[in-house]
N, C-alpha and C positions, 0 to 999 in steps of 0.2 A: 463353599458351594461345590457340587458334586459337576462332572459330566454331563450336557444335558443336551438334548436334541429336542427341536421342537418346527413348526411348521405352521406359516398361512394357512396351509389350503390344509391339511391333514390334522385330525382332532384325534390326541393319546383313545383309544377304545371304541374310535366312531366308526361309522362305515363309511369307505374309500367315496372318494363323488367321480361322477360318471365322467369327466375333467382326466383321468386321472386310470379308469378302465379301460383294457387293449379295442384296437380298432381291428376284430376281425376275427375269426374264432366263434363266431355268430352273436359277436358284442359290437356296439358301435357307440363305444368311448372316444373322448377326444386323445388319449394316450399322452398324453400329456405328462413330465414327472412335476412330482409335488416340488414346493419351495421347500426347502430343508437348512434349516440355521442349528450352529452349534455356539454352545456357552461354556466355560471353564474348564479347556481340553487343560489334561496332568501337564505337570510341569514336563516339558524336558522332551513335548512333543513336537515333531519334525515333518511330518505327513500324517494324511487324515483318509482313510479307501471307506467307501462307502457300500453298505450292500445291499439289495433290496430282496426279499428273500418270503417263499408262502411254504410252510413246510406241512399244509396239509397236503395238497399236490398228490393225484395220486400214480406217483411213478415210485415211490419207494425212494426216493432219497430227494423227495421235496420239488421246488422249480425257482431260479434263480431267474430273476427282474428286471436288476440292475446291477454292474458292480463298477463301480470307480476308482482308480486309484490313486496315488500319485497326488492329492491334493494338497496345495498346499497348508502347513500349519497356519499364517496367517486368515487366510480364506475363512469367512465365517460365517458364510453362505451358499449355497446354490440357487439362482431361481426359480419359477415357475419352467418349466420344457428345456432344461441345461440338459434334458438326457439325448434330446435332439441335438446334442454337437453346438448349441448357441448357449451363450453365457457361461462356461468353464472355464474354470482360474486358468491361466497358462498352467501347463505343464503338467496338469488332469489327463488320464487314459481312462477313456470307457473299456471296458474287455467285455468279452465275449456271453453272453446271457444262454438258457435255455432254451430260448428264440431263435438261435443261430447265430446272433451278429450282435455285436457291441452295441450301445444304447439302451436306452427305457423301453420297456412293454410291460401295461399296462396286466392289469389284472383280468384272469378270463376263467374265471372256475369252471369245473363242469355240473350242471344241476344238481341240487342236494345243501347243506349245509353250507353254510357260510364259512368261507379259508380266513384265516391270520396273514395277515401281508406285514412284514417285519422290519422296519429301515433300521438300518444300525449303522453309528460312525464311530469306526475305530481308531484312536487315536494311535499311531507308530514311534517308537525309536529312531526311526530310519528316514530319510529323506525321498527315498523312494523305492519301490520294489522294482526288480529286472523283469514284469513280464512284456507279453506284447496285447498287442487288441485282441487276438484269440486265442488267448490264456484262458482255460478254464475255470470258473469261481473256485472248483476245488482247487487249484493251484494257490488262486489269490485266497485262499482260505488256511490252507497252510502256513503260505510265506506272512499272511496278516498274523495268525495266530504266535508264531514265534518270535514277532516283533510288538505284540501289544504291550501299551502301556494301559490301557482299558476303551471302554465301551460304554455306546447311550445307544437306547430304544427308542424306538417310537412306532407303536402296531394300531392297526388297525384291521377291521372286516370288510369282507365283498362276497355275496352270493347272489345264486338266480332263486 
């Protein structure tokens, strides 16, 4: 079996549930992050950073969600709201979002088309990356990319 990410509350190509959509932005979601399980990470894996990621956004280089690091290889879940700082494995770092501040926010497109919301957990080499909580994604985008052992999806939609 391959890498697989999969989720309660989030259906592979469905649209996001309001559970799940930012609280604010002239949205009133519960902001909530999804439950996010993972199955047959590669051998030889040591940490798991996770990212949540809408790359229709329109700023020109996308809008980042969520990112996590630092998780452990055994951890084979997150649950429902772990982006609010409850239920993360020891030793999990949220870093810094497009938001401003570490943690989940929710989805908040601006009118028009429905965006791609993209969770993806990448499996590491390494047992952990050096950054801090206001580490930039591209930072943890980097330092994940040079340490992959691979990657699983799981996307979904949200528009007005």
């Amino acid at each position: 079996m391959s890498f697989r990410l999969w989720s309660n509350d989030l259906k592979e190509g469905g649209r996001m549930p309001e559970a799940q959509v930012f609280n604010g932005m002239g949205y009133s979601g519960g902001n909530r992050s999804p439950h996010l399980a993972a199955e047959c990470a590669p051998e030889g894996t040591k940490s798991i950073v996770l990212t949540a990621y809408d790359p229709n956004a329109p700023t020109g280089s996308g809008w980042w969600h969520w990112v996590v690091v630092n998780i452990p290889a055994a951890a084979k879940e997150l649950p429902t709201d772990s982006g609010s700082g409850k239920g993360l494995p020891a030793g999990a770092l949220q870093t810094r979002t497009d938001f401003g501040a570490p943690g989940y926010g929710g989805a908040a497109p601006p009118p028009g088309p429905a965006h791609r919301y993209i969770f993806t957990l990448h499996a590491l080499k390494v047992e952990r990356l050096d950054v801090t909580d206001q580490s930039s994604a591209a930072l943890v985008g980097f330092m994940t990319n040079m340490n992959s052992l691979g990657k699983a999806t799981l996307m979904v939609t949200y528009g007005k």
